[in-house]
N, C-alpha and C positions, 0 to 999 in steps of 0.2 A: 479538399483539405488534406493536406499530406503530413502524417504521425511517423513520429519518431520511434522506431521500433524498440531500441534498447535506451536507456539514459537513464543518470541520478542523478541527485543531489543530496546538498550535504545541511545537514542542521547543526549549526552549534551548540555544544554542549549544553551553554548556559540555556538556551533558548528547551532543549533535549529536557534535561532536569525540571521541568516544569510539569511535564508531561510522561513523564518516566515510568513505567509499569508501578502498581500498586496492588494487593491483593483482595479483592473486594468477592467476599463469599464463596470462599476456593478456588476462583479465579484469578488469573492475572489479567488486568487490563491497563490499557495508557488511560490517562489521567483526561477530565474533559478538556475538549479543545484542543484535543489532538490533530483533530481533524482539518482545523483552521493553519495549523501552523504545517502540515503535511502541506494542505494544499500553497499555503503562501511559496514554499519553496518550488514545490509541483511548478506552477504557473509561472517563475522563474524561468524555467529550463522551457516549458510547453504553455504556453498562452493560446496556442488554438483552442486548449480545451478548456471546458471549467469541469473541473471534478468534483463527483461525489460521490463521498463514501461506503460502501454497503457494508463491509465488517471488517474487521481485525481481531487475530488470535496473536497472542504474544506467550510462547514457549516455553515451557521453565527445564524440559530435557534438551540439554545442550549438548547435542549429539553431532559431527561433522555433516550427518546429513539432515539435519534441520536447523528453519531458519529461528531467530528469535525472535522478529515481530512479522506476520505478513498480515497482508489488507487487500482490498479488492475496491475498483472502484470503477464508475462510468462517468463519461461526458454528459452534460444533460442539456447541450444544445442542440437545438431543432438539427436534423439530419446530418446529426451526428452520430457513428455506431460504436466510438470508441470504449474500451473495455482494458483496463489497466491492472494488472499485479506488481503489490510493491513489496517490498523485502529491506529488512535490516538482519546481513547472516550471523551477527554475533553479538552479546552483549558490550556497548558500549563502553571501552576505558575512560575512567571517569578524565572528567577536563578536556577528552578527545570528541574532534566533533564527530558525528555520526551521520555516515553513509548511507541512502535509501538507492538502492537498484530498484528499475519500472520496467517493465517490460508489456507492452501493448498487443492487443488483443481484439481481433476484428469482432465484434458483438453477435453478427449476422451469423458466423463459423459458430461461432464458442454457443448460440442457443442452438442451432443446428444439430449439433454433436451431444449436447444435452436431450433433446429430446428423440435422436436415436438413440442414445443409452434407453432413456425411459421406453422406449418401443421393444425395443428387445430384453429390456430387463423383466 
């Protein structure tokens, strides 16, 4: 199965607003079913994979070097190792549709390097 290394797509606003960060106990989070409409776009652009979700942190310091919303997710089909980071770099102008950058991540590497960290940490 051959993964697209860089790619996005885009959500429409209207479609965005539904789901739009909210502040739920000093938190910022997307609203539920964020994750449904990630993936509907997701599977758009990449249909090899089915993704899913592990977390999302959405920003509220809007700094050039951070993003505004990023998420982390995996393929969860059989001998599949894919391992996806996604990103929206800036808060979205309102009525403007919004742009997700994916950048994919071999799973097998990315736990590898995790649990040397842990060995030497």
């Amino acid at each position: 199965m051959k993964h697209l290394t860089y790619f996005s797509f885009t959500i429409p606003y209207n479609e965005y607003a539904q789901i739009k960060p909210i502040e739920i106990t000093g938190k910022w989070k997307l609203q539920e079913n964020w994750t449904d409409l990630f993936a509907k776009y997701f599977n758009n652009k990449n249909a090899d994979c089915n993704i899913m979700f592990k977390k999302h942190r959405v920003s509220q310091k809007h700094s050039a070097h951070s993003n505004y919303i990023t998420a982390e997710g995996y393929c969860n089909r059989e001998f599949c190792s894919a391992y996806y980071y996604l990103r929206v770099k800036s808060v979205p102008k309102k009525e403007k549709d919004v742009t997700v950058s994916v950048r994919y991540v071999f799973i097998f590497l990315f736990n590898c390097y995790i649990q040397f960290i842990k060995f030497f940490v």
